[in-house]
Residue, then its C-alpha position, 0 to 999 in steps of 0.5 A: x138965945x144969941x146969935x154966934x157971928x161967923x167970920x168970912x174969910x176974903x181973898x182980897x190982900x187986907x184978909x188975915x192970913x191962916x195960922x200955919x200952926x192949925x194946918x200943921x195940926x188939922x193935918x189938911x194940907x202937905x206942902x211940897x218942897x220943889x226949890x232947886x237949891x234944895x236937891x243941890x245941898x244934897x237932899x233927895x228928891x220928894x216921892x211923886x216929883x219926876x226930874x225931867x231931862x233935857x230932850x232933843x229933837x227926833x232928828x237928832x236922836x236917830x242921828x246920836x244912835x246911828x253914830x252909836x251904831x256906827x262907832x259899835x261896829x268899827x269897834x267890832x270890826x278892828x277886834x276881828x282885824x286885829x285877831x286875825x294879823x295875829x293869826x295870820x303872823x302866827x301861821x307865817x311864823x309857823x310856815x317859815x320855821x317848817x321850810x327853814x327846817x326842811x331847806x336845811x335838811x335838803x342842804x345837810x343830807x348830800x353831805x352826809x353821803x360824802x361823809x360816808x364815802x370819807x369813812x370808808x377810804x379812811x377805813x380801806x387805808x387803815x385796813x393796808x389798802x392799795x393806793x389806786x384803790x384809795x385814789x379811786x375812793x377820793x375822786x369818787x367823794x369829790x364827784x360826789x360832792x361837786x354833785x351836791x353842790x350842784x343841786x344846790x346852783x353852787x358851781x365852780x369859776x373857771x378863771x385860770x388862764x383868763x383875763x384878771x376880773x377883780x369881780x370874780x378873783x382876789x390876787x395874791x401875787x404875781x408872777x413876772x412873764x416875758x410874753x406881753x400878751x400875758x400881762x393880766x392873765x390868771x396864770x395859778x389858781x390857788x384856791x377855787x372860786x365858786x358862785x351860787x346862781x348869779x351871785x358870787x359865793x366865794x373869790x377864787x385866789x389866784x396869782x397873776x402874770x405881770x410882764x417883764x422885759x428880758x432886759x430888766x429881769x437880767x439887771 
């Protein structure tokens, strides 16, 4: 019987390298494939491969979700600001149309009384009334018209027979007197003036007396 030689295989660099086609067909080993440019050329990573990713340290991660935290929270609380303006603009809105309304109503309804009181003069007149009667019916509508304005701070200017104040009157002609101490005085109000409050609401039109010597209103 002959002896059968086996061969030893050496770590050492003059060792003959295995036959990568008998690991492939015995089926003993698996090679793992962990280059990097394999994963960039789009293939996908091999089962039982982890890719770690980049850790900071703890300090920074509570300082990364406090600010996270923090930057929720504004988020949340301009949200809530920014709803309630809306509600606060919406219920201001909401207010002045109803004292709008209210304040216009309060202004309209004295007039309606003064209306009432011209219908019925106008109606007594119609009807063949006296004259008295109907001048009684008119000075009682104007009274009751003064009264309205008055509740309303609207009162007459008295500028007749004062000083000429350029504020509160709008000259629309002169008239030539012979007394100079009445040079600038308001001698005819044509149309009344009237202020509401401290403020003027209407200038009242008025002719002014302008002095003149005897001499030269002869010539």
């Amino acid at each position: 019987m002959k002896s059968r030689k086996i061969p030893i295989q050496s770590n050492g660099p003059s060792s003959p390298q295995p036959d990568s086609d008998s690991f492939e067909q015995s089926g003993d080993f698996r090679v793992v494939d962990r280059r990097h440019f394999t994963q960039e050329n789009g293939e996908t990573t091999p089962a039982g491969v982890v890719e770690e990713k980049p850790r900071f340290p703890t300090y920074v991660e509570e300082l990364m979700a406090r600010v996270a935290e923090t930057e929720r929270r504004f988020s949340e609380k301009v949200k809530q600001l920014d709803q309630e303006t809306a509600r606060t603009r919406a219920r201001l809105e909401s207010e002045y149309e109803r004292r709008l309304a209210r304040d216009r109503q309060e202004l309209l309804l004295p007039f309606l009384d003064v209306l009432d009181n011209l219908e019925r003069a106008i109606r007594a007149a119609e009807a063949g009334g006296q004259k008295h009667s109907l001048m009684e019916g008119l000075k009682m509508t104007a009274d009751l018209f003064r009264s309205g304005l008055r509740a309303h701070a609207v009162e007459p200017i008295e500028v007749e027979n004062q000083p000429f104040d350029p504020n509160l009157c709008q000259a629309v002609g002169v008239v030539a007197v012979p007394e100079e101490e009445r040079d600038g005085i308001v001698v005819e109000e044509l149309v009344r003036g009237y202020r509401m409050g401290n403020s003027l609401l209407r200038p009242a039109q008025v002719r002014v007396a302008r002095f003149v010597q005897e001499s030269a209103t002869g010539a």
